[in-house]
C-alpha positions in Angstrom: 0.0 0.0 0.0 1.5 3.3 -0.8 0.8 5.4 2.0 0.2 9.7 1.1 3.4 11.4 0.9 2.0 13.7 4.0 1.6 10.2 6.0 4.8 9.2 4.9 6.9 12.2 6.0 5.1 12.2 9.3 6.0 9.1 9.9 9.5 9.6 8.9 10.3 12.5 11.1 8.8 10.5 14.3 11.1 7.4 13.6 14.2 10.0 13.4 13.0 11.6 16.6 12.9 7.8 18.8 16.6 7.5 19.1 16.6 11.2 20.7 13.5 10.4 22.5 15.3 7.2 23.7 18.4 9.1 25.0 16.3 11.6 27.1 13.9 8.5 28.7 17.4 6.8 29.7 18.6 9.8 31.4 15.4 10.2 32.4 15.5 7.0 34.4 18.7 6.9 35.4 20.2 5.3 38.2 17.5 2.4 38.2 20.3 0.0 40.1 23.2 0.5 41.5 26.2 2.5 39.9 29.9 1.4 40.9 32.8 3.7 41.2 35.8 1.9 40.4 38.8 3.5 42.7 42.8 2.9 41.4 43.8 2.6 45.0 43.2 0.7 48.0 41.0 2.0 50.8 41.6 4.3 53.2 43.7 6.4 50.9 42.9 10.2 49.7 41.6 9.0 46.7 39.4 6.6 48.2 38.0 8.8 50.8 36.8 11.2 48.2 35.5 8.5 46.0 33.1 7.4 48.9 32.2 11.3 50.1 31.2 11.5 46.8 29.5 8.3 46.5 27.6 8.9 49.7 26.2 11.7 47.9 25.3 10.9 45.0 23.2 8.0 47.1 21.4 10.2 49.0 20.4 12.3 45.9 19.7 9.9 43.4 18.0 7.1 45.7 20.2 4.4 44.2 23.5 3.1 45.7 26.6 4.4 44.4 28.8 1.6 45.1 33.0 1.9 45.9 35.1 -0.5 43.8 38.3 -0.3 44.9 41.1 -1.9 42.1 44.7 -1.5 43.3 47.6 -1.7 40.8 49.4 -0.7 37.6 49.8 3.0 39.5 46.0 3.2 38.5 45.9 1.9 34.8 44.1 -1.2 35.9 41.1 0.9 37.4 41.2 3.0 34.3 40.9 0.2 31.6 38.3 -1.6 33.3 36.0 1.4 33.3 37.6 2.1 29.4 36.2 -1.5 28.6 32.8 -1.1 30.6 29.8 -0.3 28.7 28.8 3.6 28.3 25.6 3.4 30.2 26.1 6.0 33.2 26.4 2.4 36.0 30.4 2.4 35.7 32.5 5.4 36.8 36.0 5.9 37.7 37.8 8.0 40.3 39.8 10.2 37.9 42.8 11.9 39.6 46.5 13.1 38.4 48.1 9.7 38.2 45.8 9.5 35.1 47.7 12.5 34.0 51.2 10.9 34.2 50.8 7.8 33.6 50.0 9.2 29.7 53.8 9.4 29.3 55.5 7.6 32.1 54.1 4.1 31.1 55.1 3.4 26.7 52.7 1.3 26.1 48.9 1.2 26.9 46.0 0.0 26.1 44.0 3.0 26.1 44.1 6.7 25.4 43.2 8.5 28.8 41.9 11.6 27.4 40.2 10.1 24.2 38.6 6.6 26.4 37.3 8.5 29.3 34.5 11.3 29.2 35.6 13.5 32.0 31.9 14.0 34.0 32.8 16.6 36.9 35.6 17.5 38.9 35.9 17.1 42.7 38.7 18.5 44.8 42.0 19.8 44.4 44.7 19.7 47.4 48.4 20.6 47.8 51.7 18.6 48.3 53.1 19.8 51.6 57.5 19.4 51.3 58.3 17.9 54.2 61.6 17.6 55.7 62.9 15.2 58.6 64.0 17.2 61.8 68.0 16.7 61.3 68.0 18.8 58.3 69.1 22.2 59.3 67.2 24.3 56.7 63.8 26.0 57.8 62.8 27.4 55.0 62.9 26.7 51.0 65.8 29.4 50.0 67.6 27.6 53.1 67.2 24.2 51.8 67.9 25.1 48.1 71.8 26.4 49.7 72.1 23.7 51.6 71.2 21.0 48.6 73.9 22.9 46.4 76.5 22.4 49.1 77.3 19.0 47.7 76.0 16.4 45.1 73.5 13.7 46.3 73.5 15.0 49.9 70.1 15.0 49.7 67.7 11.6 49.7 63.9 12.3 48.9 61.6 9.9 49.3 58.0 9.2 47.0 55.4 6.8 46.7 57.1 4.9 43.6 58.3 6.0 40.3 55.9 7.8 38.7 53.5 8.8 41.5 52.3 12.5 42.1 54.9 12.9 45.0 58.2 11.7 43.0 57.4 14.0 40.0 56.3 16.6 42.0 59.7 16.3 43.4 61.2 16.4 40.0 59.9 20.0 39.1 61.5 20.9 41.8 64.3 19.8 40.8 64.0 21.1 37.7 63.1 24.9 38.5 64.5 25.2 41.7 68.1 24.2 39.8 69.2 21.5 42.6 70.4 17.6 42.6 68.7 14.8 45.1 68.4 11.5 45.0 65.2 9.8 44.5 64.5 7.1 46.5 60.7 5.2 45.6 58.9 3.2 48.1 56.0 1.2 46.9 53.5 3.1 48.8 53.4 6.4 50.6 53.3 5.0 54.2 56.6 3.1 54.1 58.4 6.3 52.4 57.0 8.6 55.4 58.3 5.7 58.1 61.6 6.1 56.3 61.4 10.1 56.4 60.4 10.0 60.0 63.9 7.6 60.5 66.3 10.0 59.0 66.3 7.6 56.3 65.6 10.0 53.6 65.6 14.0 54.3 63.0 14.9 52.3 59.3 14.1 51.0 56.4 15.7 49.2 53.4 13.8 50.7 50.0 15.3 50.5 48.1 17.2 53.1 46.3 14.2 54.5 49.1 11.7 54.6 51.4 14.3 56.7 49.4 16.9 58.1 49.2 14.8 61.4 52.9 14.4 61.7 53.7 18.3 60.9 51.0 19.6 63.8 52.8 16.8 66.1 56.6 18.6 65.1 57.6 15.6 64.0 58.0 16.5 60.3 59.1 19.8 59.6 57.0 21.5 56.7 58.6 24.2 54.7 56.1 25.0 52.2 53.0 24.3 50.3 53.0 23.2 46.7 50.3 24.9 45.6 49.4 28.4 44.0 48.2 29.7 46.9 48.4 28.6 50.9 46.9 26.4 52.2 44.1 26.9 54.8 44.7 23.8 56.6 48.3 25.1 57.0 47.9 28.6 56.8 50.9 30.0 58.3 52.9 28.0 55.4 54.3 29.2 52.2 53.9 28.4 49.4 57.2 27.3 47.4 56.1 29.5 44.6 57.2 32.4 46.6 60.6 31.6 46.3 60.8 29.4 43.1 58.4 31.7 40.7 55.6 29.5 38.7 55.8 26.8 40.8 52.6 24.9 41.1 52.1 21.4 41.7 48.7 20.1 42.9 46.2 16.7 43.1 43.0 16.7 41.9 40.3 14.3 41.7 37.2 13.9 39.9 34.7 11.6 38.4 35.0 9.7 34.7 33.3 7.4 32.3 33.6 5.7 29.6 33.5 7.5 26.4 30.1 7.6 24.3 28.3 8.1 28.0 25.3 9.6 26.9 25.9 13.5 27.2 22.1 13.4 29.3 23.8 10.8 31.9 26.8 12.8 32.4 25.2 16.1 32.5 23.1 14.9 35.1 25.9 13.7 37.5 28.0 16.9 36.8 24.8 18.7 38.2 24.3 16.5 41.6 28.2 16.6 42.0 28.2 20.8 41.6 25.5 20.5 44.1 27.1 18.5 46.6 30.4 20.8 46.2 28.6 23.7 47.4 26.9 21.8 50.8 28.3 23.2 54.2 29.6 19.6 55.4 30.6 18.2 52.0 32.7 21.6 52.2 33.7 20.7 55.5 34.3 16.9 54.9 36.7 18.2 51.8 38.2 20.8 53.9 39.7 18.5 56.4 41.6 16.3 53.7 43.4 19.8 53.3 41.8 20.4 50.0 39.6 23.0 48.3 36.4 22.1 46.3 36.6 22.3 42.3 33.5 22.7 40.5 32.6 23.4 37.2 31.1 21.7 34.0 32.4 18.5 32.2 34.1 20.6 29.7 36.2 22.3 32.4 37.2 19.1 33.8 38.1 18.1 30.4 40.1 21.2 30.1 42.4 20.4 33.0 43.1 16.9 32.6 44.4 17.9 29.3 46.7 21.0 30.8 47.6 18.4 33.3 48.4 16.0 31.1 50.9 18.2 29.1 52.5 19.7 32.2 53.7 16.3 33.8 54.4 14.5 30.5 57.5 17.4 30.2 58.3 16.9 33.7 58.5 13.0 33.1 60.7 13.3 30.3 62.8 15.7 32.3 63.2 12.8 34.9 63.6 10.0 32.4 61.4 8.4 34.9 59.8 4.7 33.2 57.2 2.3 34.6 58.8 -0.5 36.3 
């Protein structure tokens, strides 16, 4: 039967308008089960405590549990290619942070392209490395401990979390700008390096604010300054090393991802709760005490960043010549 070209057109124009209508009923819908988080790290870690502030949230405002995965290992390219792999439905989400960044150059071969696999959804929180010193070492402030590194070669032992984490590159653009030598030594994790600083082992470490800030209020780790742009209000009284080695910035971040192809409905809907839940008193508290400040803005913002990020540390790895083990 040939239908009446009016009939026909009409008919026409509503199938090409179901796919559309589709996308807008899922997002619609969405979460009707549980969503998973998948963490890089194990728990208890700065990282995972954001991952489940966050999750909390998103519970509470979306009725649905938002569930912590936590998958240790490969410095956090395992985490990453198992949400790369999942399918782009809005129920698998990863805990994005600055190892993402380096890991883009420090590791030759992987299976995935960070910032072309993973639809950056909304950023979280950004907090500071806090340089950290043992005790014995007689400078007490960053110009101080610049003359006394330049004294002699390999005087100075610092200590990170491995090759290739945040705190051993962070250490190597200050190497780089600050014009001085010291000796990396990697741990496997960040508790066994601070052990080893606390010893006398090593003289020096760039920890973050929640894995040190205990030990600096106790006087049993001597912090000379922030790494950051600005201070720190969890450390207020700090400096920043920026005030003595100009343009030096070197932060974490964190912030939610998925999987590319994530309909743009499902992650404009998350970046909305997450926005919300950055500008809620005690979620701004609960941030606060990890010694971080909230960072909001739209998916496109968070895109933005990871890519500056990504270029920034990929120089600094080269500078190092640091590889993946």
């Amino acid at each position: 039967m040939k239908l009446p070209r009016r009939q026909f057109l009409y008919l026409a124009a509503g199938a090409a308008a179901l796919p559309a209508i589709s996308r807008i009923a899922r997002a619609q819908a969405y979460p009707s089960r549980p969503v998973r988080i998948i963490v890089p790290f194990a728990p208890a870690g700065s990282t995972d405590i954001v991952a489940r502030l966050i999750g909390q949230w998103l519970s509470e405002r979306f009725g649905q549990q938002f569930v912590i995965d936590n998958r240790p290992g490969g410095g956090g390219n395992i985490a990453t290619e198992a949400v790369v792999r999942a399918p782009a439905d809005g129920y698998t989400l990863l805990l994005v942070g600055g190892f993402n960044a380096i890991n883009a150059t420090l590791y030759d071969k992987l299976n995935f392209n960070f910032i072309r696999d993973i639809a950056p959804v909304g950023s979280v929180i950004r907090f500071p490395y806090v340089m950290v010193v043992n005790s014995s070492v007689p400078a007490k402030s960053v110009p101080e401990f610049i003359a006394y590194a330049k004294t002699g070669p390999d005087k100075i032992n610092y200590a990170s979390a491995g090759t290739g984490a945040p705190s051993h590159v962070t250490g190597e653009l200050f190497k780089m700008m600050a014009g001085v030598d010291m000796v990396h030594v990697p741990y496997r994790s960040a508790g066994p390096a601070i052990t080893d600083l606390l010893g006398g082992q090593v003289q020096v470490m760039f920890p973050t604010t929640v894995s040190s800030i205990g030990y600096i209020r106790a006087g049993r780790l001597r912090a000379l300054a922030v790494t950051a742009a600005t201070r720190s209000d969890a450390l207020p009284s700090t400096p920043t090393i920026a005030e003595f080695v100009p343009g030096y910035e070197a932060t974490s971040w964190a912030g939610i991802g998925a999987p590319k192809n994530t309909p743009v409905e499902i992650v404009d809907k998350l970046n909305k709760e997450i926005n919300a839940g950055l500008i809620d008193p005690n979620m701004k508290a609960r941030l606060a005490d990890l010694g971080g400040t909230v960072l909001a803005g739209s998916p496109a913002d968070f895109g933005k960043l990871i890519a500056e990020e990504t270029e920034k540390w990929g120089k600094v790895v080269k500078f190092s010549g640091a590889k993946a083990d």
